[in-house]
LUMMAR-288307 format. One record per residue (C-alpha): residue in three letters; x, y, z. Coordinates in steps of 0.5 Angstrom, whole numbers, plus 500, padded with zeros to 3 digits. Each point is the difference from the previous one (the first is absolute). Example, Ala and Ser with C-alpha at 12.3 -4.5 7.8 and 13.67 -1.06 7.14 Angstrom:
2
<pt code="ala" east="525" north="491" up="516"/>
<pt code="ser" east="502" north="507" up="498"/>
REM end
This chain:
67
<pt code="unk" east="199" north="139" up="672"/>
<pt code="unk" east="500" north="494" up="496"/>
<pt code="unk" east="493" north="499" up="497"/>
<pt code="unk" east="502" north="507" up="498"/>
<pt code="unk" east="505" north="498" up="496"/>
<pt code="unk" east="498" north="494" up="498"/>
<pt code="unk" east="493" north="505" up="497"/>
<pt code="unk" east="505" north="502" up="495"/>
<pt code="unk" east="501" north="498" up="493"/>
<pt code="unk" east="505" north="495" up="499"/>
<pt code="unk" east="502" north="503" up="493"/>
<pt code="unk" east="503" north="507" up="504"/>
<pt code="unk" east="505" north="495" up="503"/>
<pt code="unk" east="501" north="496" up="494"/>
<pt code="unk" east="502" north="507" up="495"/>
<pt code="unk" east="504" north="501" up="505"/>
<pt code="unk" east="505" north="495" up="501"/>
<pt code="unk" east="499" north="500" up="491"/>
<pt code="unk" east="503" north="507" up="501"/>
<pt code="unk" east="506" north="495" up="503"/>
<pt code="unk" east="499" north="504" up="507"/>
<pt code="unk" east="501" north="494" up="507"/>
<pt code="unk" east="494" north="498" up="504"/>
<pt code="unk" east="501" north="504" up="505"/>
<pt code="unk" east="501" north="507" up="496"/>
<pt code="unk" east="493" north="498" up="497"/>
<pt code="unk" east="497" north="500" up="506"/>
<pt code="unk" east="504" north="505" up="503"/>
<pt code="unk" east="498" north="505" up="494"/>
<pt code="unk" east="493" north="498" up="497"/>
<pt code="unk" east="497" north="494" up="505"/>
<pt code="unk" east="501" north="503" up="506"/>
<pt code="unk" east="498" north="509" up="499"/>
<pt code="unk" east="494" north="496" up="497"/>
<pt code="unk" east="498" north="495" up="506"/>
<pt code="unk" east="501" north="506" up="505"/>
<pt code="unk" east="494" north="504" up="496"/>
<pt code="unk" east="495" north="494" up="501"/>
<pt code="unk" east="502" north="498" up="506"/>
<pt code="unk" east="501" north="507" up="504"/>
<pt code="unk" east="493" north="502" up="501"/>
<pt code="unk" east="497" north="494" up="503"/>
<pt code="unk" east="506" north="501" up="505"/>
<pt code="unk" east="499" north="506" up="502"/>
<pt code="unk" east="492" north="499" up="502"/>
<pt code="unk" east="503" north="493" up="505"/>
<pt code="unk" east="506" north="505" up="503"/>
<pt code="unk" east="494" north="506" up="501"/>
<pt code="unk" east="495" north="495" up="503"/>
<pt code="unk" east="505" north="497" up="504"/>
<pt code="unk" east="502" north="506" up="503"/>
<pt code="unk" east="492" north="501" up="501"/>
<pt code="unk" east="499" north="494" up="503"/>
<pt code="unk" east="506" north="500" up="505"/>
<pt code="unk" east="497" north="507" up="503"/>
<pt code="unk" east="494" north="496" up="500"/>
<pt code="unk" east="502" north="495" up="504"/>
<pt code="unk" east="505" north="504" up="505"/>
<pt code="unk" east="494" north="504" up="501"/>
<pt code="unk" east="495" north="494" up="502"/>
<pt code="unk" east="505" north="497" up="505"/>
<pt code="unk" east="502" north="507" up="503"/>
<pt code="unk" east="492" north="500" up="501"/>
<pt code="unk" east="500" north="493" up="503"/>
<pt code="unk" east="507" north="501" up="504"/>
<pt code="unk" east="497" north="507" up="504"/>
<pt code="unk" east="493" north="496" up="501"/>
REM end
């Protein structure tokens, strides 16, 4: 989450907090929705791939519990 915060452009918090908007509405308004759209896609191939892996090794230690 953070990298994907940190990818955002410094401007969008600094028109903001021109707006007279706290720090803490800016990111949660404008820093934070766009931070989601970066981050949500790559964390949802991990969680896949975990769950994938897991059967996987559920699997091969079944195997090797019955042999």
């Amino acid at each position: 989450m953070r990298s994907s915060i940190q990818s955002l452009s410094k401007e969008q918090l600094n028109a903001k907090l021109a707006m007279g908007s706290t720090l803490g509405q800016a990111y949660r308004y404008i820093l934070l929705p766009d931070a989601y759209q970066i981050i949500v896609p790559p964390m949802t191939s991990e969680i896949l791939n975990l769950v994938k892996n897991s059967s996987v090794a559920f699997t091969i230690g079944l195997v090797e519990m019955a042999a």
